[in-house]
C-alpha positions as a Python dict, from the first residue, in 0.01 Angstrom:
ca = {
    (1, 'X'): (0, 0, 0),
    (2, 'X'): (340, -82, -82),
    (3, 'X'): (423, -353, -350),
    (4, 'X'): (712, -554, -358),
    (5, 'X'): (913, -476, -680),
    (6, 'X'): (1063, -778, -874),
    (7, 'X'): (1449, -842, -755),
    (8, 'X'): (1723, -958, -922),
    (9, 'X'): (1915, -1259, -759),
    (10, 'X'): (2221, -1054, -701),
    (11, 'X'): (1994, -786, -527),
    (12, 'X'): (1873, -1064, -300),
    (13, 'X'): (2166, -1210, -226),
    (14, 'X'): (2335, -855, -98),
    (15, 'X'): (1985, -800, 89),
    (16, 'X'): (2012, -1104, 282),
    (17, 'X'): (2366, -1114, 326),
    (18, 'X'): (2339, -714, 433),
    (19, 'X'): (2068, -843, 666),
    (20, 'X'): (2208, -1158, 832),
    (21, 'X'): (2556, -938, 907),
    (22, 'X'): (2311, -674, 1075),
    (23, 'X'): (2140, -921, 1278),
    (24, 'X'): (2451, -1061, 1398),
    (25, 'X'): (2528, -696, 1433),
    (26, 'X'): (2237, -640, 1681),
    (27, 'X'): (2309, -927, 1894),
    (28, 'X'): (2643, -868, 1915),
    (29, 'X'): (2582, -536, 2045),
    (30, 'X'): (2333, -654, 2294),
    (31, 'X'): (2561, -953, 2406),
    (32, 'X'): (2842, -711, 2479),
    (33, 'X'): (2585, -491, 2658),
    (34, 'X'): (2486, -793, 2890),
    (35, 'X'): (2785, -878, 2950),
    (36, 'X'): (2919, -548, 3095),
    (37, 'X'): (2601, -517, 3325),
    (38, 'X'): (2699, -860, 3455),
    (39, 'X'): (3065, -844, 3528),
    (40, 'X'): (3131, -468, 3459),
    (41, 'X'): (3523, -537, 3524),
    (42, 'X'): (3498, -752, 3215),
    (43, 'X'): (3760, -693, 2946),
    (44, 'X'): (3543, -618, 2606),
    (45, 'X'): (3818, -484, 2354),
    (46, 'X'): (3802, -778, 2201),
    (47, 'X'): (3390, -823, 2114),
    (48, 'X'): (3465, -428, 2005),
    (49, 'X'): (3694, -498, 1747),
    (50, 'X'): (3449, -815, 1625),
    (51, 'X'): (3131, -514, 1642),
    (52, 'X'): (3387, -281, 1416),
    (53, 'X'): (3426, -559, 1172),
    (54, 'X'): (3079, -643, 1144),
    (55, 'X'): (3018, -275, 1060),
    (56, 'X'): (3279, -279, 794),
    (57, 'X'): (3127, -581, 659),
    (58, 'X'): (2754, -416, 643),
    (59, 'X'): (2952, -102, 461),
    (60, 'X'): (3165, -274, 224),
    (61, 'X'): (2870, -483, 102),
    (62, 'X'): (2689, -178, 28),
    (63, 'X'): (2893, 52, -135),
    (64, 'X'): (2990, -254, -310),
    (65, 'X'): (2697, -290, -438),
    (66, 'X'): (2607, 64, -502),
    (67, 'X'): (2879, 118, -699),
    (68, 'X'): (2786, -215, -913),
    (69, 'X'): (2467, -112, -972),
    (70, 'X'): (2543, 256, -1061),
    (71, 'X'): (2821, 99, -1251),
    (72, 'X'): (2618, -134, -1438),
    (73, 'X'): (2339, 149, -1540),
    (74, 'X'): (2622, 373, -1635),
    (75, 'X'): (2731, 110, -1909),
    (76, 'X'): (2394, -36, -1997),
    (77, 'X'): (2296, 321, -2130),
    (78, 'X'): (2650, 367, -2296),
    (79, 'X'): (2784, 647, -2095),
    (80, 'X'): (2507, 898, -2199),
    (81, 'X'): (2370, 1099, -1900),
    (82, 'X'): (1988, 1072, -1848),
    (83, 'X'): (1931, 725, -2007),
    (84, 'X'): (1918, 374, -1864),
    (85, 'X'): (1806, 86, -2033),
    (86, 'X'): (1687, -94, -1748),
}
């Protein structure tokens, strides 16, 4: 069984912000998808570029945070390899 581990605020608020851009991602996706079955003359660049941006969003968040985190160990331990002080 998996346990939930205990989150830090700013780990929850990148989770949920990650996770409301990818829903919003999804439907997107599936609205432009509808939309070309229904009229397939339909002119779409513009819902592309809004997908591309989403996707930038969902990557810019993460590495973001990545680097923050990794950051953040990096100087919590002092800039010695191998330790964190978590």
């Amino acid at each position: 069984m998996v346990t939930p581990k205990r989150r830090s605020a700013i780990d929850l608020v990148v989770i949920m912000l990650t996770a409301t851009v990818g829903l919003m991602l999804v439907l997107s996706v599936i609205g432009v998808f509808i939309l070309r079955l229904k009229y397939p003359d339909a002119d779409t660049s513009r819902a592309a570029e809004a997908v591309a941006g989403l996707i930038q969003t969902i990557v810019g968040a993460l590495v973001g945070f990545i680097g923050g985190r990794a950051t953040g160990k990096w100087e919590g331990s002092n800039g010695r390899k191998g330790e964190h002080n978590a």
